[in-house]
N, C-alpha and C positions, 0 to 999 in steps of 0.2 A: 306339059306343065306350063303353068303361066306363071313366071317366073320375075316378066319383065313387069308386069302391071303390079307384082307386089312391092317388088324396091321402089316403083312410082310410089304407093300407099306407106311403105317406110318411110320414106323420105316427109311424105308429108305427117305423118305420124307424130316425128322425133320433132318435126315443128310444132306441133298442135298439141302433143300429149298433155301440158301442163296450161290450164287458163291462169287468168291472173289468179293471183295469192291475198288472202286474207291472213295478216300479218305471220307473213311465210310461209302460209299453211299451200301446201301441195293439192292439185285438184286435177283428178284424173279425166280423159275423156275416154268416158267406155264405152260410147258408139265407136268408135274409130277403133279400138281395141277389141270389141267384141266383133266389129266387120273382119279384122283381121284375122282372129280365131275361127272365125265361122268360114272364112277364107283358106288357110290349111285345111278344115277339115273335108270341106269341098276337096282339094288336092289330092288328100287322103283317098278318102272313097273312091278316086279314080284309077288307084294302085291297089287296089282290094279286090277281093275274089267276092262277090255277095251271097253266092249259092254254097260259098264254105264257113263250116262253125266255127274259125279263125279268128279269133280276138285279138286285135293293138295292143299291146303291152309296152315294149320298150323301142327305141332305134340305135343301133348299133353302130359304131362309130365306121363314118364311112358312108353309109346305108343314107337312103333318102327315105324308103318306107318302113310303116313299123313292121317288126317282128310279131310274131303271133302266138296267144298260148289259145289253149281249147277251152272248153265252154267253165270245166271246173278247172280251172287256175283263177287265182285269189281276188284277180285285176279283170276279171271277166263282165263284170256289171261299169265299168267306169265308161267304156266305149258308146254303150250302148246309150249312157246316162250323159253322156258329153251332146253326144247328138239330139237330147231332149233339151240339152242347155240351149242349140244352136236352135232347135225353136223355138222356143220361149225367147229369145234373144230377136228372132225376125221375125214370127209369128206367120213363116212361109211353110203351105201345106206342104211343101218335098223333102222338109227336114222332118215333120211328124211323119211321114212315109218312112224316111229312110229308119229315123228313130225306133219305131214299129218293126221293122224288119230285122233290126240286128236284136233288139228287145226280145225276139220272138224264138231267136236262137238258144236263148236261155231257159226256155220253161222249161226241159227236161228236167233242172236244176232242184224242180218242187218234189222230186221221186230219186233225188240223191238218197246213196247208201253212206258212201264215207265222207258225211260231212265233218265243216269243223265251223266257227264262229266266221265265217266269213260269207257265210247265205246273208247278210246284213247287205255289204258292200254289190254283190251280185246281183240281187234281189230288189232291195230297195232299190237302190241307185238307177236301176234301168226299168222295172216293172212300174218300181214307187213314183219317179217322176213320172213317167206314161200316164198313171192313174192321176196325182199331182194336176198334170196338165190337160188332161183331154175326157177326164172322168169314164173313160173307159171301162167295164163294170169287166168284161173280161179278163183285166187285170186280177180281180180280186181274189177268184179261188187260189190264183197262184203264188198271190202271197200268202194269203193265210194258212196252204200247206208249207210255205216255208219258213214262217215263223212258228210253225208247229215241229218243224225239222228244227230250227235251232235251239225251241224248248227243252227239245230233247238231251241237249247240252247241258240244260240250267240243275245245280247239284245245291237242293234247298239246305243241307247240311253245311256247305261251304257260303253257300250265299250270291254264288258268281256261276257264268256259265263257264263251261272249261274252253279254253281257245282250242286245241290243237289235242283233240285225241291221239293222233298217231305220235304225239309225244311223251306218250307216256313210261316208255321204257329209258327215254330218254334224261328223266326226270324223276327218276326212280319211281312209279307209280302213283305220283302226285298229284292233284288235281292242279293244272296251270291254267292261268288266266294273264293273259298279256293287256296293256295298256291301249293297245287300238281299238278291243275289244267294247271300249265304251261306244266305238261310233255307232255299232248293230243294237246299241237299245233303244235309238228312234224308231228300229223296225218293229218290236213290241212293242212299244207306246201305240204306233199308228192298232198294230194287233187288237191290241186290247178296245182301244175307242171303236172301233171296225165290229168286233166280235160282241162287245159287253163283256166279256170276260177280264177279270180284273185282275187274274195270273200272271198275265205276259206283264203288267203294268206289276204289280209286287216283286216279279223277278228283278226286271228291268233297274228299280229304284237296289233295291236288294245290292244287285252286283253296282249301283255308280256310290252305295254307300262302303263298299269293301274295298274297289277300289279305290276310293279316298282315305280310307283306313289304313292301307296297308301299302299304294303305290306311291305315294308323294310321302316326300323328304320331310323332314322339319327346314330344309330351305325352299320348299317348294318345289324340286324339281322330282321330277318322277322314275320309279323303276319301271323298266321294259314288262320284265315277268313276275307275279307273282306267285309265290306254290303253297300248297295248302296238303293238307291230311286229307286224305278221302272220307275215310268211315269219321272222324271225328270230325271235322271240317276248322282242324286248328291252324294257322298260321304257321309254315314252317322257314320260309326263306325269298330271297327278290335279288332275281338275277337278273343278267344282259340276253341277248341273244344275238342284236342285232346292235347294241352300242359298243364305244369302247372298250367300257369294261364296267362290270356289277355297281359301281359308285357314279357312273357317270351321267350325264343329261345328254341320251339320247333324243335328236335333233326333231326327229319326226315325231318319237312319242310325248312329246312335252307338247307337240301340236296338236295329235290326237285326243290328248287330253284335254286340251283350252277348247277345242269344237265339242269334243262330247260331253264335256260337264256345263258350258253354256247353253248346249242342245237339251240336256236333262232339267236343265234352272226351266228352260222354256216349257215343257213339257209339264212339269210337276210343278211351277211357284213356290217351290220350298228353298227360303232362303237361302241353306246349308249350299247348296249347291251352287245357287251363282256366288258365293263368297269362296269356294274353291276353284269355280272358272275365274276368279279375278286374282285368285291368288297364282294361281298356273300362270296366267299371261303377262301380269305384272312379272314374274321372275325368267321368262321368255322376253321382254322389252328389254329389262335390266343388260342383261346376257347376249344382246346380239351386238354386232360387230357396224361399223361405219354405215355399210350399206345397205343394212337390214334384212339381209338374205346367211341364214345363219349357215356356219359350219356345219358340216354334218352330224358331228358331234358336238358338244358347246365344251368337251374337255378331251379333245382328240390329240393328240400326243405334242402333234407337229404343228397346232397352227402360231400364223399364220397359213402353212401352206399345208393344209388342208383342205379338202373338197368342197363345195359347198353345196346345200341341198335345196335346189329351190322348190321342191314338191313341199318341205317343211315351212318355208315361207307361203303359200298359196295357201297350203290348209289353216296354217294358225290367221292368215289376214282372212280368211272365210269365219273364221269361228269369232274373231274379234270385231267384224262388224257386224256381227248377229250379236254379240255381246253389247254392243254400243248401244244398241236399241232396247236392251232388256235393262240397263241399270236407271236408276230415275235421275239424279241428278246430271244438271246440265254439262259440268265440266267432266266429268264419267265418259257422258257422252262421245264429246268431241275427244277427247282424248285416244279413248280406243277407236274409235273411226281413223283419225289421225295418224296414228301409228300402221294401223290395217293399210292405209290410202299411202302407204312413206312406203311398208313393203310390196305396193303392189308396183307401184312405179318404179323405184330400184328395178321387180323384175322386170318391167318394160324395157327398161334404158337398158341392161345389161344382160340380161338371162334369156332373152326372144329369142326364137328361132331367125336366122339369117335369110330364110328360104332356100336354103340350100338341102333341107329334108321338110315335112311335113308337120311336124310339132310343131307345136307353139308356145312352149321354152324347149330350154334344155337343161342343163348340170344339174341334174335330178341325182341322187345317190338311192340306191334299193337297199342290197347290203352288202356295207365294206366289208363286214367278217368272212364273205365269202372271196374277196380278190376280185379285180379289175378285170378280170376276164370272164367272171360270170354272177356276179355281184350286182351289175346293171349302173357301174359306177362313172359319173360324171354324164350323165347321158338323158336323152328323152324321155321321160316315166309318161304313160298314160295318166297316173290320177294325179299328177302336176297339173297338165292341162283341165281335166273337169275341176278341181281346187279353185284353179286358175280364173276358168269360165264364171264358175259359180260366184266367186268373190264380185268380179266385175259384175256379175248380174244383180248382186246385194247393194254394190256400191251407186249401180246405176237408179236403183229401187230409190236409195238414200239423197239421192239426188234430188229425184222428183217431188220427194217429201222435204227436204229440207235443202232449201234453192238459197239460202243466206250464206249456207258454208261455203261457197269458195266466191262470192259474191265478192 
């Protein structure tokens, strides 16, 4: 491991990260930060099995490498989708090789039996980018059966696809639909444009108008899960799973919401929808803490000292600088870039990896209600990093386009 050339590139990092300011305004550099990122995951790969279906999932405290789940665990496309960031990021043919190969481990994926709503994250994330990037037409059949696998999910009575079949004893028989569930309807959008079919696109909208119905507060802030009637498709109740408890502003899903509802404004141009991505994220700005890297929870019993989750910082600064470009007005603009560009640097200065493991954050929380021993808590999350990656790859896009902001 090269250990020593990265504290070299820290060191110059922590000088360089910030150019001058346009009255205060923070201005990241994300070559320096994406050489970095692209630099762990080099590292990575060198502690990897390539001939094994082993997916990066978390690092365990202690641990320099990640830990691994198999092809169907939930985080199984983000690996795969990190390494299509690192070439798009260098635009060097040995990152679309490797990209491809770990990519490749996943097609079984299109002839899954026990799916659930997360062929989105799996699928998209590693096929979708591939095709995204390199228009590879081989890609195609395999999304399109698996955007046909998670049709399969979609309950026109209720209006939403079900998250979690196997939870359904769980939930007394109910059809649930959880709030991250928004992110896997860019993979029916893509469906639908792809196919002509205009299902996966009715679904799609279908489920981001129920979940705006039924999972956001009257304060904005969102429930984890929603449940519904089966045969009648009525609204019965909105619970936690993975927050502190059924009333609270779960950390992550207040950011999967602000990515997937800005994702769906972009998709569809129906106002409805980016005026609930603005409402998500304005009550996500309100609500975080000094350093813009929130609690895991935003009403967690203990804090201050509670954990904090910086996979929910990466995904909401990803979803808000795709926001920043979709609203018209100019002070819109800057302002959610602004606040996106405040969270990503917090993670720089404070959440990076040390080089002491292969990540590139850490204090990620997966879920606290499971306990610190298998919960995944304070620790490396795979889709922090692609969050991570992607934001920087948005912000650097923003750059190019608009050279006045940090001028």
């Amino acid at each position: 491991m090269k250990h020593s050339a990265f504290f070299l590139l820290s060191a110059l990092f922590v000088l360089g990260s910030c150019a001058e300011n346009t009255e205060n305004r923070t201005c990241l550099d994300t070559e320096a930060w994406l050489d970095f990122s692209v630099s762990q995951m080099d590292q990575a790969l060198e502690l990897l099995d390539a001939d094994e279906a082993r997916i990066p999932r978390s690092i365990p405290p202690g641990e320099e490498g990640w830990s691994t789940t198999g092809i169907h665990g939930w985080t199984s496309g983000f690996w795969p989708g990190l390494l299509w960031h690192a070439y798009e990021a260098t635009d060097d043919e040995q990152w679309r090789e490797h990209a491809h190969h770990w990519t490749m481990k996943l097609e079984p994926l299109r002839r899954w039996e026990r799916i659930n709503h997360d062929l989105g994250f799996m699928l998209n994330n590693s096929f979708g980018n591939g095709l995204r990037l390199t228009v590879n037409q081989d890609y195609v059949p395999v999304l399109i059966d698996g955007a046909d696998l998670l049709m399969s999910l979609y309950n026109p009575t209720v209006g939403t696809i079900m998250s979690w079949p196997f939870a359904l004893e769980r939930y007394d028989g109910r059809h649930n639909t959880i709030v991250d569930n928004m992110i896997n309807l860019e993979y029916l959008f893509w469906a639908s444009q792809t196919t002509g079919d205009p299902s996966y696109r009715e679904a799609a909208i279908n489920h981001a108008r129920q979940t705006a119905r039924y999972a956001i507060r009257p304060d904005s802030s969102t429930y984890h899960v929603i449940l519904f009637n089966m045969e009648t498709g009525e609204f019965e109740d909105a619970v936690t799973h993975q927050g502190a408890f059924d009333e609270s502003m779960w950390a992550r899903g207040q950011a999967w919401s602000i990515y997937g509802f800005t994702m769906t404004y972009r998709e569809t141009g129906l106002d409805e929808f980016k005026q609930t991505a603005r409402m998500l994220a304005d009550k996500f700005i309100r609500e975080l803490p000094e350093d813009m890297v929130p609690f895991w929870d935003f009403n967690a019993p203990n804090i201050p000292d509670e954990k904090r989750d910086a996979s929910a910082a990466a995904i909401a600064a990803s979803g808000m600088l795709e926001l920043s470009e979709l609203v018209t007005d100019p002070a819109d603009r800057e302002f959610y870039r602004e606040k996106a560009v405040n969270m990503l640097t917090s993670l720089v200065n404070n959440y990076r990896s040390d080089g002491s493991n292969v990540a590139i954050l850490w204090h990620s929380v997966g879920n606290m209600n499971r306990g610190e021993d298998g919960g995944e808590v304070d620790e490396p999350i795979i889709y922090a990093d692609y969050y991570f990656v992607e934001a920087l790859l948005r912000e650097r896009a923003l750059q190019q386009k608009y050279p006045d902001f940090c001028r």
